[in-house]
KENU-423138 format. One record per residue (C-alpha): residue number from 1; x, z, y. Coordinates in steps of 0.2 Angstrom, whole numbers. Last residue first. Example, Ala and Ser with C-alpha at 12.3 -4.5 7.8 and 13.67 -1.06 7.14 Angstrom:
2
2,68,36,-5 $
1,62,39,-22 $
***
This chain:
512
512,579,845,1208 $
511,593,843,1190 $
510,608,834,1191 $
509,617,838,1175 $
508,637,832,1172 $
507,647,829,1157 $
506,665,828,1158 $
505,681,815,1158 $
504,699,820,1162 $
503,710,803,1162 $
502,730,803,1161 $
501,738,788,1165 $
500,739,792,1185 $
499,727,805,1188 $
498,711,799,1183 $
497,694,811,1184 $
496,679,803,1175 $
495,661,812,1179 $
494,648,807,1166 $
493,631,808,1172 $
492,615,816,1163 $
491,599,817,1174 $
490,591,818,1191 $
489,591,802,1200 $
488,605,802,1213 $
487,601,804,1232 $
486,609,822,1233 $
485,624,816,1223 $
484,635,819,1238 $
483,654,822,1229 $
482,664,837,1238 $
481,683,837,1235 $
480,695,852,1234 $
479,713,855,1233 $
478,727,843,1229 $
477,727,824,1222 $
476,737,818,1237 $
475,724,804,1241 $
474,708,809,1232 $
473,698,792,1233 $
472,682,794,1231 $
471,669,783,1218 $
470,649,786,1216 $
469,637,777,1204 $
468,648,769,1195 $
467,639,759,1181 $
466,643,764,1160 $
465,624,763,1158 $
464,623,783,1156 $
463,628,785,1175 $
462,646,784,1180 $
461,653,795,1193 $
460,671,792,1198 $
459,685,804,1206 $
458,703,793,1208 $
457,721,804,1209 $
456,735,795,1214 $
455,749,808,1219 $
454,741,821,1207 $
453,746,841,1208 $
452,736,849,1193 $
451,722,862,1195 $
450,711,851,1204 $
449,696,856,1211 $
448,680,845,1210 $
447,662,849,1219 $
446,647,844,1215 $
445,633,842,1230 $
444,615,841,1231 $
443,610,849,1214 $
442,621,851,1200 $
441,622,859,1184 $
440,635,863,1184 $
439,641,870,1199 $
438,656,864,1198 $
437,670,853,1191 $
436,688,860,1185 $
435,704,847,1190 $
434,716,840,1179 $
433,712,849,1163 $
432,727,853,1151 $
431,729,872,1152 $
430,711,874,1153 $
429,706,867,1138 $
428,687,863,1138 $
427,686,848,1150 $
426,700,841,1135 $
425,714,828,1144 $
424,716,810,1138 $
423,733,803,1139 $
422,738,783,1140 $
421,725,778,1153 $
420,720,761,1151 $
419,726,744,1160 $
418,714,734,1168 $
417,716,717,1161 $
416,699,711,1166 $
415,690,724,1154 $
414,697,739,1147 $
413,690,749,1134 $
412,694,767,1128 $
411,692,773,1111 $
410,692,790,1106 $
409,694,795,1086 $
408,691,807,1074 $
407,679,822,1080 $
406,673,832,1067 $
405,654,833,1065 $
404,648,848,1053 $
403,646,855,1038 $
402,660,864,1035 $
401,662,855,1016 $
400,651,840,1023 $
399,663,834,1036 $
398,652,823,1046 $
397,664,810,1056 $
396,664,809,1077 $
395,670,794,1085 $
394,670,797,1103 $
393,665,782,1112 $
392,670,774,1132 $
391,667,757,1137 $
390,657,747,1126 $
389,649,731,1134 $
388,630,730,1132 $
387,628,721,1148 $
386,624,737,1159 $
385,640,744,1153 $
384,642,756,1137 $
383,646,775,1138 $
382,649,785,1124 $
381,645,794,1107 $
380,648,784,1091 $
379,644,793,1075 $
378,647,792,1056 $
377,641,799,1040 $
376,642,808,1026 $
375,632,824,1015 $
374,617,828,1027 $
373,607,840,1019 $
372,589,838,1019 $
371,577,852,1015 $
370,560,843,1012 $
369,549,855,1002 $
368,549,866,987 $
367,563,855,977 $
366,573,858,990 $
365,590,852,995 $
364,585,835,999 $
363,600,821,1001 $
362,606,815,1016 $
361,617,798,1021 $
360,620,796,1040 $
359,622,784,1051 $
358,624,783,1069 $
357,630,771,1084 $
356,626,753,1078 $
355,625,743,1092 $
354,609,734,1096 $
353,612,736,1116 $
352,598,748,1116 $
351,606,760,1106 $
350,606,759,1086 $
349,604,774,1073 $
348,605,772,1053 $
347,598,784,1043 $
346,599,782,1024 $
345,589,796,1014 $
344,591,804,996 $
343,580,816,985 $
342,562,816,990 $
341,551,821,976 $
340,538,813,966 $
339,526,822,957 $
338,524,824,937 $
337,536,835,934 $
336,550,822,944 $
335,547,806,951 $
334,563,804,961 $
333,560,798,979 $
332,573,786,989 $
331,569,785,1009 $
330,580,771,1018 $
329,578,773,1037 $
328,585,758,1051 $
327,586,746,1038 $
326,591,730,1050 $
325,579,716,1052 $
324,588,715,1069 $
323,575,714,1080 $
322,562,727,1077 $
321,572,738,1067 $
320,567,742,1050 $
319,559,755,1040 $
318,560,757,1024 $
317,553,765,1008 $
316,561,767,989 $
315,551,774,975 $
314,560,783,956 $
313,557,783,938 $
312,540,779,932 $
311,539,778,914 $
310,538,760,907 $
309,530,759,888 $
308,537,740,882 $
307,525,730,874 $
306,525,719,891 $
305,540,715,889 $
304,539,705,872 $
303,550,691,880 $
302,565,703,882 $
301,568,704,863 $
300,574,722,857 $
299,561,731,865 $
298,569,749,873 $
297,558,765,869 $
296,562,775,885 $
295,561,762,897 $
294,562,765,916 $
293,551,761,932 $
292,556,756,949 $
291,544,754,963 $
290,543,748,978 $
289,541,747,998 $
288,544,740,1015 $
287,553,726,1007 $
286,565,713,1015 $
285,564,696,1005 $
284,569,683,1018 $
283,552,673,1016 $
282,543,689,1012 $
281,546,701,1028 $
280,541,720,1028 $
279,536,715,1012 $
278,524,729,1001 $
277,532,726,981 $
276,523,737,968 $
275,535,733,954 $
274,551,734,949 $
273,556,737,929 $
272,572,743,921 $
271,578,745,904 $
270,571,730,894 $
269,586,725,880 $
268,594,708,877 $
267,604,709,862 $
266,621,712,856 $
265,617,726,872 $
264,616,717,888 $
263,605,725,901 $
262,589,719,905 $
261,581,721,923 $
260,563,714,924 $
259,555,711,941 $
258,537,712,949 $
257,527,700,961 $
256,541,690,967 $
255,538,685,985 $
254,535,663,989 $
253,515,668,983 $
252,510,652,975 $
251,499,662,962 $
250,508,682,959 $
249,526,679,957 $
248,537,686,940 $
247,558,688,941 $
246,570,689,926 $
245,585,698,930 $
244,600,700,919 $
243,615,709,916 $
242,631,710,904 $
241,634,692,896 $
240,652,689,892 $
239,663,678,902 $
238,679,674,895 $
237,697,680,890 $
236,690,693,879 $
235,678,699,890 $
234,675,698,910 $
233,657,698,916 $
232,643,692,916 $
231,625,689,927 $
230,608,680,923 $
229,598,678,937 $
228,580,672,933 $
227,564,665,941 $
226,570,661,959 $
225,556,651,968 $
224,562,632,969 $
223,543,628,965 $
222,546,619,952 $
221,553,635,945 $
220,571,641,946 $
219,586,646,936 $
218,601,657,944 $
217,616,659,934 $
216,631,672,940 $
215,649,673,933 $
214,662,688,936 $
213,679,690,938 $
212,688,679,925 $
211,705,680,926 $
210,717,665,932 $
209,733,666,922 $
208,752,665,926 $
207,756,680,922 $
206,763,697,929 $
205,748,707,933 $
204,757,710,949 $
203,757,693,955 $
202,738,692,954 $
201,725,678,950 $
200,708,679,950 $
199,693,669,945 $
198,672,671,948 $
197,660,657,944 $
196,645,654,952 $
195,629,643,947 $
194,614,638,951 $
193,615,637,970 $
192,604,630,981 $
191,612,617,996 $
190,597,606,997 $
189,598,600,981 $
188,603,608,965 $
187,622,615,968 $
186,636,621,955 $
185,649,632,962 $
184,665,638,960 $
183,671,653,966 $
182,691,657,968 $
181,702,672,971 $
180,720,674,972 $
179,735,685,973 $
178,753,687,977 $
177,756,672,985 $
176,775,671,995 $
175,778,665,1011 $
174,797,658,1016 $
173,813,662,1024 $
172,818,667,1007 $
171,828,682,1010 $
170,815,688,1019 $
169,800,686,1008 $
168,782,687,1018 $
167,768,693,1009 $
166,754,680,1003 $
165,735,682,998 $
164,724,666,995 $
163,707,667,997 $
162,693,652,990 $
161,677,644,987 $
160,667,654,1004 $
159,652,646,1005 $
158,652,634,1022 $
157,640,621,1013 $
156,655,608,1013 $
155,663,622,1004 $
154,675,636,1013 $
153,693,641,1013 $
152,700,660,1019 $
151,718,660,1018 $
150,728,680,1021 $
149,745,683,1027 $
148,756,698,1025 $
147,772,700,1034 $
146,778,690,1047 $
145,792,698,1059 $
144,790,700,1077 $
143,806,703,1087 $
142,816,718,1092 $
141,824,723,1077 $
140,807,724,1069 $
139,787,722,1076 $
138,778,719,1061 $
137,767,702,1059 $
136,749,701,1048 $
135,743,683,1049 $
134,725,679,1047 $
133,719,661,1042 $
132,700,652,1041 $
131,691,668,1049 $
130,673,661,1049 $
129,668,652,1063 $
128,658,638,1056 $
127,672,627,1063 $
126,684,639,1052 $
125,694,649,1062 $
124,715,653,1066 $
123,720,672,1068 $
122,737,682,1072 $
121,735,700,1067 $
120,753,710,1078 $
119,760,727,1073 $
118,772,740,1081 $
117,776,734,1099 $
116,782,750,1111 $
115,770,761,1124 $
114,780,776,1132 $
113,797,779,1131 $
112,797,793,1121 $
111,784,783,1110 $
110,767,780,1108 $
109,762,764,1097 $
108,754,747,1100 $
107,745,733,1093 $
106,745,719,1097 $
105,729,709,1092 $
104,729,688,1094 $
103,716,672,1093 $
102,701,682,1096 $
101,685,669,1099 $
100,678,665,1115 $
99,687,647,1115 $
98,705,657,1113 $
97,704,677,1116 $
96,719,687,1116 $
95,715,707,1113 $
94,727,720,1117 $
93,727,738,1106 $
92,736,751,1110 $
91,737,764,1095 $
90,736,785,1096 $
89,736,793,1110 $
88,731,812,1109 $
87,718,820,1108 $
86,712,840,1111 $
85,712,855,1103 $
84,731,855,1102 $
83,730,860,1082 $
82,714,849,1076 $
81,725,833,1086 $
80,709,822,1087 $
79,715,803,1088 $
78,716,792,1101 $
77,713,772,1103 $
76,716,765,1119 $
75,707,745,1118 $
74,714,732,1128 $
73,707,714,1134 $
72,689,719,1130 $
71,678,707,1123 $
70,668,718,1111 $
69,660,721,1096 $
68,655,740,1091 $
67,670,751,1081 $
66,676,747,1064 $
65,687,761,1057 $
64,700,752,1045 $
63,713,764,1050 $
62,728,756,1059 $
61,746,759,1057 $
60,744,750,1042 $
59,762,747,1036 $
58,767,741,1019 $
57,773,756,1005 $
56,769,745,990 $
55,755,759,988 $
54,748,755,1004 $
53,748,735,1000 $
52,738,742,984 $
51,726,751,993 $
50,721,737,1005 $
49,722,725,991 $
48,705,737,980 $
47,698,738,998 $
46,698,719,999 $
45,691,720,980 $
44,676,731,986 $
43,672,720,999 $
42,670,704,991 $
41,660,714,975 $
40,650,721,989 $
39,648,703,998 $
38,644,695,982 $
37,629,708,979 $
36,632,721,966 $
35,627,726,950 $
34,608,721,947 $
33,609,709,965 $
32,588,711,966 $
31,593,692,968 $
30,590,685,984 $
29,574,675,992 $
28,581,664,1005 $
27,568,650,1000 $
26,579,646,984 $
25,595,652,987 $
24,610,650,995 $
23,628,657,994 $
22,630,674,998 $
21,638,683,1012 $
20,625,690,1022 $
19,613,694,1010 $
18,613,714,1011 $
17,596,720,1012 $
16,589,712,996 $
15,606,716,984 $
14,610,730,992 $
13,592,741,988 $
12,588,736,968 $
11,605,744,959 $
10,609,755,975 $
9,595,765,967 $
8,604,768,952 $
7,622,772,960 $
6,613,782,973 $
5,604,791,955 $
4,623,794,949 $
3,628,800,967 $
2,614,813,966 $
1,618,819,949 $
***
């Protein structure tokens, strides 16, 4: 029940808060996006190829986790081994940078002989910066070797028009299209769209044929204020109508009033009304709050709308972050006997470097209070430097049937070629720690005694900005080192412990 009433929900939320790859229009105020926005229907068809190129058997030996931005020149990625209790390396990553952009990933895998070459992305960009061209290459009898390849075109407006997917044929020396999608559009002035038009082609549907995908109208007033998005979909060869949204203003007001969702059914039919619009910003149509009510007694002819009896079905509320227009809390309430209840929330966290570190979905448990159950979500825990760069997270993953976080993944980042530790060892596992650190909490001084012998051991102390704050030298990596931290500020501190590829790292207190 509580995904169908997302599914709803998500209905009116994407298509206002999730703009970023559509086409333009009028004044930047979107469609309400009745099924999806272009991005989401984008987006799901990539996942849609990812799971076919895993079917065909092609290599991913990456997950398609997204961790913050950066410009590191390698990236150490581990993953949580649940038997060991600790991580273990995973993927190498190097990054090559051309005009501040990345031009090539490496990636690498763990092996006997430590680090070997397992899959290479090769990129080329649109002036606008898009990704124009991404080439997928394999490492094989000791030599790259192309295997997918992807082609990103763009409009004179910079809209996306078209993608072309290929995979390498061996025996032909040459690339071969698989599948295909194309938009085309019809402009007013000034770069507004009235019309997109969906097509795909695909190899494995064994024809010859571009399918429809989906078509979208928009129709404005003189005002160039949005007034109608009509949406369809494939049938019989063709487009057939499925969804439409017909939009109300209040004076010269550029924010609709209210909106009317009808769905298709051998007539148009009123099922969904929005109304009660607060903006948190008008001209980029971000809403603080509304309304979304439901017809029982469906009119046949959309025009007599307001002889439909609306029932109020269910409230959204947001809050925003300050500077990145983000929604930062998503609250959906049901109106249920007569009162409305909370069901579902969206909680997205970011640091101070505007990174995305949290997010969780909840749903309300209760229907005598507030109760909320956290049923997904993500979490990044590290350090970052002074200039926002990342340089150590934990990824953690909310396992609803245990209910709780699981770690995932470790990355490590290194800048300025510095070349990461290839082992990372648990505080909590005895057996595997390179030296134990004590008292903790701390005072005046903190002690570290290693427990492994360590030629070229290293003792640093970073402080929650990812800036050292203490560094010794442990020549000989035996016995017992004493840290002054009696002129640090009291507070959290993470103490990282290298002994030659592998890296110990611990939380500290300092308390007065």
């Amino acid at each position: 029940m509580k995904k169908i009433m997302i599914a709803i929900a998500a209905v009116f939320l994407m298509g206002m808060v999730a703009q970023a790859g559509q086409p333009k229009v009028a004044d930047n105020l979107p469609s309400l996006g009745v099924t999806s926005t272009i991005e989401d229907r984008l987006t799901e068809r990539v996942e849609h190829l990812k799971e076919a190129f895993v079917e065909m058997g092609m290599p991913r030996y990456l997950y398609e986790e997204t961790y913050p931005a950066h410009s590191a020149d390698t990236v150490m990625i581990y993953t949580w081994d649940s038997n060991a209790n600790e991580f273990e390396p995973w993927i190498r990553e190097l990054f090559f940078y051309d005009q501040g952009r990345v031009s090539e990933i490496v990636r690498q895998v763990p092996g006997d002989k430590g680090f070997s070459p397992a899959e290479n992305e090769l990129f080329t960009y649109h002036p606008s910066g898009k990704v124009h061209e991404r080439i997928l290459r394999a490492w094989r009898h000791d030599g790259w070797e192309n295997t997918q390849r992807e082609t990103f075109l763009y409009d004179e407006h910079e809209n996306f028009i078209m993608e072309i997917h290929g995979h390498w044929v061996s025996s032909d020396g040459d690339w071969e299209d698989y599948f295909g999608f194309i938009v085309n559009y019809e402009y007013l002035a000034d770069n507004i769209v009235s019309l997109m038009e969906a097509y795909f082609w695909s190899l494995f549907l064994e024809d010859d044929i571009w399918h429809p995908a989906y078509r979208e109208e928009y129709t404005y007033d003189d005002q160039h204020r949005l007034t109608e998005m009509l949406y369809s979909i494939p049938g019989n060869g063709d487009f057939m109508h499925a969804q439409m949204e017909v939009y109300f203003y209040d004076g010269d007001s550029p924010a609709f009033d209210h909106v009317i969702i009808y769905n298709y059914h051998d007539t148009w039919v009123a099922e969904y009304k929005v109304t009660d619009f607060v903006w948190y910003d008008e001209p980029f149509g971000l809403p603080l709050s509304y309304m979304i009510w439901i017809s029982e007694e469906m009119a046949d002819d959309w025009e007599k709308h307001n002889e439909v009896e609306w029932f109020p079905m269910m409230r959204a509320t947001y809050n925003y972050h300050p500077t990145l227009l983000e929604p930062i809390e998503v609250v959906d309430e049901m109106f249920f006997d007569e009162s409305w209840l909370p069901f579902f929330r969206r909680i997205t966290t970011y640091n101070e470097y505007n990174y995305k570190v949290r997010y969780e979905e909840e749903y309300n448990v209760s229907f005598e209070g507030e109760e909320w159950m956290t049923d997904e979500g993500y979490w990044f825990e590290g350090l970052f430097d002074a200039g926002g760069q990342p340089l150590s997270l934990t990824l953690r993953l909310y396992d609803w049937w245990y209910e709780e976080w699981q770690e995932e993944h470790m990355f490590l980042f290194g800048y300025a070629s510095d070349d990461p530790p290839t082992s990372v060892s648990r505080p909590d596992n005895t057996g595997q720690q390179i030296a134990r650190v004590f008292p903790n909490p701390a005072t005046d001084l903190l002690r570290v005694s290693f427990v492994q012998n360590c030629q070229d051991a290293s003792v640093a102390i970073l402080n929650m900005g990812g800036q050292k704050v203490r560094q010794i030298s442990a020549s000989g990596g035996t016995g017992e080192y004493t840290i002054d931290v009696s002129t640090l500020p009291q507070g959290i501190y993470l103490l990282r412990v290298q002994c030659g590829n592998s890296l110990q790292t611990e939380k500290v207190r300092l308390v007065r």
